[in-house]
Every structure is written in C-alpha cells, then in structure tokens.
Biopython code that builds the backbone (N, CA, C, O; Angstrom):
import numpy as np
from Bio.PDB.StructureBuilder import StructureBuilder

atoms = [
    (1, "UNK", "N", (17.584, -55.683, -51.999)),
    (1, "UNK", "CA", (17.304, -55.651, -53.424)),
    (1, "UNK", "C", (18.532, -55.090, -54.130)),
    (1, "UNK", "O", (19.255, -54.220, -53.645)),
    (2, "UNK", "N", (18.692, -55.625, -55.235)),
    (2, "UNK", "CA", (19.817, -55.387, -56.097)),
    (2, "UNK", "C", (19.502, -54.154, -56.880)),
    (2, "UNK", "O", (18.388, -53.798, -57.265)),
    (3, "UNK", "N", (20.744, -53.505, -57.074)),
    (3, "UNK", "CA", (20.699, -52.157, -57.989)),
    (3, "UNK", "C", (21.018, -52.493, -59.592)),
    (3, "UNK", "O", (21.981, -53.202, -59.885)),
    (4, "UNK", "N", (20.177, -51.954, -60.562)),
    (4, "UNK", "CA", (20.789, -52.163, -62.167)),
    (4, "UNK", "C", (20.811, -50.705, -62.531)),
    (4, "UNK", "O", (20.055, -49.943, -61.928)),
    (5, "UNK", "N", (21.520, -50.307, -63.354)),
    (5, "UNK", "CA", (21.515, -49.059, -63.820)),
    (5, "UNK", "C", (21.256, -49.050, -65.168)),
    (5, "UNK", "O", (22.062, -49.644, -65.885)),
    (6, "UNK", "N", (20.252, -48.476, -65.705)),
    (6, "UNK", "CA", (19.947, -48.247, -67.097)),
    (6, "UNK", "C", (20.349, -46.656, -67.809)),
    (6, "UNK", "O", (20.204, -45.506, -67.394)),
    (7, "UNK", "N", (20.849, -47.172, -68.924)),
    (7, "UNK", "CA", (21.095, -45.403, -69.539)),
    (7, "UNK", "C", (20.647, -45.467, -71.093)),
    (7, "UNK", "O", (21.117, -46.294, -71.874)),
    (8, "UNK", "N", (19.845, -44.659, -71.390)),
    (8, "UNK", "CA", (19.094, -44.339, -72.330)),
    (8, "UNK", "C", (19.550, -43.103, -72.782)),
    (8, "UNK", "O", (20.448, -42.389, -72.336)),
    (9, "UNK", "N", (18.244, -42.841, -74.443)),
    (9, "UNK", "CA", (18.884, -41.425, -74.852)),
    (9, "UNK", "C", (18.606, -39.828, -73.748)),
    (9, "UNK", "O", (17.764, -40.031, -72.874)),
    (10, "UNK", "N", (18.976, -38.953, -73.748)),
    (10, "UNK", "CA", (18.963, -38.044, -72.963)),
    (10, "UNK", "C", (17.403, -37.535, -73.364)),
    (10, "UNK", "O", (16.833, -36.798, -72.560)),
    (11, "UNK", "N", (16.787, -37.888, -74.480)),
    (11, "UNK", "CA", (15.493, -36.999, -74.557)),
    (11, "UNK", "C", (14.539, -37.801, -74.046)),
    (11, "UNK", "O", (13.498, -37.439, -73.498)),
    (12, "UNK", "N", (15.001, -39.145, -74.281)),
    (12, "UNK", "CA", (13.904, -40.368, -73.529)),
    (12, "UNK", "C", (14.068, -39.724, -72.079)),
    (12, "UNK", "O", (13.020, -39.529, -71.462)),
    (13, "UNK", "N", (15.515, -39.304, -71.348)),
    (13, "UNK", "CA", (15.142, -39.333, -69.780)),
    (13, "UNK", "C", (14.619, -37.764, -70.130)),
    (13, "UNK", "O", (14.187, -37.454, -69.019)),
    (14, "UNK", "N", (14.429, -36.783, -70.844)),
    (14, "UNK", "CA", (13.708, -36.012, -70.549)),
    (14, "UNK", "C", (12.333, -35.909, -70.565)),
    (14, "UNK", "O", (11.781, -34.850, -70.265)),
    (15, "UNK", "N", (11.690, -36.951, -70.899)),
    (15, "UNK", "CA", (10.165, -37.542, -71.687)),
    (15, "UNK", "C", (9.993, -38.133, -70.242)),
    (15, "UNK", "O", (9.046, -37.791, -69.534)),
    (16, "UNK", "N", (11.006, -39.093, -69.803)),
    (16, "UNK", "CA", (10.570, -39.551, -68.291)),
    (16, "UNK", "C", (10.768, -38.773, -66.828)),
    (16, "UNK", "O", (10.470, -39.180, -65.705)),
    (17, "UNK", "N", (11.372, -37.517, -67.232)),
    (17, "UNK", "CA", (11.724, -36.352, -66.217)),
    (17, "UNK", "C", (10.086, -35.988, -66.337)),
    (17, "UNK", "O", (9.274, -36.267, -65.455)),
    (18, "UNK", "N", (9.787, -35.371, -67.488)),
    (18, "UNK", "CA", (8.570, -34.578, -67.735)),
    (18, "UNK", "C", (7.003, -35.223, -66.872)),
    (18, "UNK", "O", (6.020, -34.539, -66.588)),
    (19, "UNK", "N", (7.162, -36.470, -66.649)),
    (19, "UNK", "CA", (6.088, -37.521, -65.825)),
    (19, "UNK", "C", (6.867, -37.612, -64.331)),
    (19, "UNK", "O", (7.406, -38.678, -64.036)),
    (20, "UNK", "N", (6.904, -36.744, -63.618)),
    (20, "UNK", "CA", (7.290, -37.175, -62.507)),
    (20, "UNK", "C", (6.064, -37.751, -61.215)),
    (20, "UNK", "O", (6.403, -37.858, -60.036)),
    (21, "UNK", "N", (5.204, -37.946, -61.513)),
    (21, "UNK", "CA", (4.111, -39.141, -60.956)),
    (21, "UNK", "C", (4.239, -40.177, -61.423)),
    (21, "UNK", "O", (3.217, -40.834, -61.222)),
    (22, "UNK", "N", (5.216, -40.894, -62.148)),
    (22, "UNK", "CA", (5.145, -42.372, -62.493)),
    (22, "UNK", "C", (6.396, -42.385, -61.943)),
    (22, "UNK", "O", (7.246, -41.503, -62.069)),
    (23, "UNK", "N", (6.511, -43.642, -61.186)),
    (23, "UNK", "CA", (7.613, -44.504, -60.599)),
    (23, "UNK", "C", (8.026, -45.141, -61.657)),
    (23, "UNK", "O", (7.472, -46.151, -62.090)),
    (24, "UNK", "N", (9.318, -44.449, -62.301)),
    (24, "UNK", "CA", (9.541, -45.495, -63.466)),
    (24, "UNK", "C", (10.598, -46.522, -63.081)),
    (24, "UNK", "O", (11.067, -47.358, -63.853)),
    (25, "UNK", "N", (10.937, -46.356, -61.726)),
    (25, "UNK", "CA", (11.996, -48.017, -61.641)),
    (25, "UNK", "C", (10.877, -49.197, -61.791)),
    (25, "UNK", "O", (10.924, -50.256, -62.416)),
    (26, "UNK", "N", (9.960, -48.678, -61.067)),
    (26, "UNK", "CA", (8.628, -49.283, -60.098)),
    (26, "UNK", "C", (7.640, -50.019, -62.159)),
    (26, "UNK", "O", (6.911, -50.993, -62.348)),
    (27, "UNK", "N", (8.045, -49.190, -62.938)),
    (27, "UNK", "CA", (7.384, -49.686, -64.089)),
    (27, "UNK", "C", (8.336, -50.588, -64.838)),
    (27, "UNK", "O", (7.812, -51.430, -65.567)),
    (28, "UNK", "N", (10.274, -50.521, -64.742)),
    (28, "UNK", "CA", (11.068, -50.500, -65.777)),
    (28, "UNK", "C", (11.288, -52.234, -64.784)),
    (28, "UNK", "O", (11.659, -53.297, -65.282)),
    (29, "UNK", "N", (11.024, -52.053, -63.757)),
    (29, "UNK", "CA", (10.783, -53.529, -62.643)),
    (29, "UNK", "C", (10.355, -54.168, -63.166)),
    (29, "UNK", "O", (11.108, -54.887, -63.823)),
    (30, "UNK", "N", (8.740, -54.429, -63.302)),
    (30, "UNK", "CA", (8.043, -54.840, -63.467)),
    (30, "UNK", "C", (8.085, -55.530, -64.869)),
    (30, "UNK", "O", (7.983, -56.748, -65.019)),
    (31, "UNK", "N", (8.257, -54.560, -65.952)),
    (31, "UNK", "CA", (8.630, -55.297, -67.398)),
    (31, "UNK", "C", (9.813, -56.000, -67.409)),
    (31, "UNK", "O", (9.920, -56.573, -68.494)),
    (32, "UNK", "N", (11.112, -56.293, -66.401)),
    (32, "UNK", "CA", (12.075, -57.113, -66.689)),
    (32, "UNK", "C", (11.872, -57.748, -65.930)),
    (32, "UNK", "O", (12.788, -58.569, -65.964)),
    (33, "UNK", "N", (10.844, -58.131, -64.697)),
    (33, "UNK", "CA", (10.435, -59.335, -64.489)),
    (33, "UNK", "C", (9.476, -60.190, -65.425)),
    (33, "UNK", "O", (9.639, -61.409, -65.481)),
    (34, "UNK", "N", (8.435, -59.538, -66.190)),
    (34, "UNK", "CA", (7.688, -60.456, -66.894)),
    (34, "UNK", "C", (8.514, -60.459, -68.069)),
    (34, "UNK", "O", (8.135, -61.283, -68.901)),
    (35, "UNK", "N", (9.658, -59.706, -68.435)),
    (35, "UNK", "CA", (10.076, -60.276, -69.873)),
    (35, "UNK", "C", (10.950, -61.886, -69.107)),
    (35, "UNK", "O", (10.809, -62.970, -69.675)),
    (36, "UNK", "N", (11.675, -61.771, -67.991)),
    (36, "UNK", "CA", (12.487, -62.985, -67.233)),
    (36, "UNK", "C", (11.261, -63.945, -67.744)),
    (36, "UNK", "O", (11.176, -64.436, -68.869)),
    (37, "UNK", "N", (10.236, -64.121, -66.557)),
    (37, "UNK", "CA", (9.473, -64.982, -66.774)),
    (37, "UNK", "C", (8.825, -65.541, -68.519)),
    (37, "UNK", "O", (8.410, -66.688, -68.685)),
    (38, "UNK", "N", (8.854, -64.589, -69.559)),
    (38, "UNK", "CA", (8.314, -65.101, -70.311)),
    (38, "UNK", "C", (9.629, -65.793, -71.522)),
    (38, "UNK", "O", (9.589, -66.414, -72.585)),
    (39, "UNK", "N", (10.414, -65.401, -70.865)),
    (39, "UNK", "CA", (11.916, -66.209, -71.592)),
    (39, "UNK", "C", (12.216, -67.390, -70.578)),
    (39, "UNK", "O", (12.752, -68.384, -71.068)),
    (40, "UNK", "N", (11.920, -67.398, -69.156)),
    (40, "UNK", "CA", (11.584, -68.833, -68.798)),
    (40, "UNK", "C", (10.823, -69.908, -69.368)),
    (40, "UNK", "O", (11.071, -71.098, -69.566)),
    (41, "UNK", "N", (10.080, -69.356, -69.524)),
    (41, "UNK", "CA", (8.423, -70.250, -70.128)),
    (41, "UNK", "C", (9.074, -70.499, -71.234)),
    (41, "UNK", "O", (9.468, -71.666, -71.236)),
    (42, "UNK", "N", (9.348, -69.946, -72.130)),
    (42, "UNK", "CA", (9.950, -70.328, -73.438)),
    (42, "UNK", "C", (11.144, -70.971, -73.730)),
    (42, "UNK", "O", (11.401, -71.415, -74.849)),
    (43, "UNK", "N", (11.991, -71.049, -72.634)),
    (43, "UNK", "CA", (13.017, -72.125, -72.195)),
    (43, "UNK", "C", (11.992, -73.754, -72.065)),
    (43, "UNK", "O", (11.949, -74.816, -72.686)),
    (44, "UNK", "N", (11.385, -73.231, -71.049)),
    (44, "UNK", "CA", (10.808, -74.816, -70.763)),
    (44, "UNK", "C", (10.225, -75.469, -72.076)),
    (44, "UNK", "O", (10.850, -76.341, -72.680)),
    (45, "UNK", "N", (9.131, -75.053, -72.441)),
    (45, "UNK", "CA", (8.618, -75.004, -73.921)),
    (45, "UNK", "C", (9.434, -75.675, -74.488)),
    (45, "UNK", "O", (9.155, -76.807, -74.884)),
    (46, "UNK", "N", (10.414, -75.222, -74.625)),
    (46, "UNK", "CA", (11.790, -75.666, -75.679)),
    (46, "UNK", "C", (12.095, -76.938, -75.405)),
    (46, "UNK", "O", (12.002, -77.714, -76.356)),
    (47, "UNK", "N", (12.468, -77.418, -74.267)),
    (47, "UNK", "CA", (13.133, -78.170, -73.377)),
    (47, "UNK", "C", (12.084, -78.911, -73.229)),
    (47, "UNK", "O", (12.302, -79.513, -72.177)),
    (48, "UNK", "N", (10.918, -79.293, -73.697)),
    (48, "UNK", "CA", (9.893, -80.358, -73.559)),
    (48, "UNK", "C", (9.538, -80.616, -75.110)),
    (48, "UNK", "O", (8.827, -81.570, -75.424)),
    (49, "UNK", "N", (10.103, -79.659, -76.136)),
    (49, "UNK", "CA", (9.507, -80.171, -77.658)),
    (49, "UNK", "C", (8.443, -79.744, -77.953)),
    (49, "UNK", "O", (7.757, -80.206, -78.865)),
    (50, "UNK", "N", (7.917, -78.143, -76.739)),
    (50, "UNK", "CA", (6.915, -78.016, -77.615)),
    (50, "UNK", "C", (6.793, -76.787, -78.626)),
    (50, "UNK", "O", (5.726, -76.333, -79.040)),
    (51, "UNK", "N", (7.566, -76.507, -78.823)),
    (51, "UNK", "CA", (7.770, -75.700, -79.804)),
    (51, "UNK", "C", (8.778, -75.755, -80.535)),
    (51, "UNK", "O", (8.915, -74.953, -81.459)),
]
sb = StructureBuilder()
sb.init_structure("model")
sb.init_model(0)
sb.init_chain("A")
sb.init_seg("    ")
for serial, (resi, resn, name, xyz) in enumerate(atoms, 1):
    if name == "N":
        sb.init_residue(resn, " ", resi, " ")
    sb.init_atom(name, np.array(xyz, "f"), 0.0, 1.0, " ", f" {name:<3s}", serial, name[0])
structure = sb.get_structure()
C-alpha cells in the first residue's frame, strides 16, 4: 500500500490527537476512496451525455 501524507492546521491535528480511538488514516482512507469513486461516476455520466 502506498503512503500519502496530509498536513493540516496544527489545531485540527490537535482535535484529531484529542480522539485517539479513531483510526483516522483508516477514516481519511475511506473518504478519498469514495470521493475517487464518486468523481469516476461523474466522469462516466459525462462521457455518456447524461448530465
């Protein structure tokens, strides 16, 4: 698996320090796969005229 590195404001990573029971790669994953997929879909969409 590939590494991305994200950097945000310092109080956001202190807001996500403060939750240390949430896996936030494991959440920050998950939303840039369904944002991929839903900018796929909206490629195709495009690319057939229907929108």
């Amino acid at each position: 698996m590939a590494t991305v590195t994200l950097y945000v404001p310092d109080e956001f990573k202190k807001k996500l320090d403060s939750m240390p029971e949430v896996k936030w790669s494991e959440v920050f994953r998950n939303i840039i796969i369904r944002k991929v997929e839903q900018l796929k879909k909206f490629e195709q969409m495009a690319d057939k005229g229907e929108i």
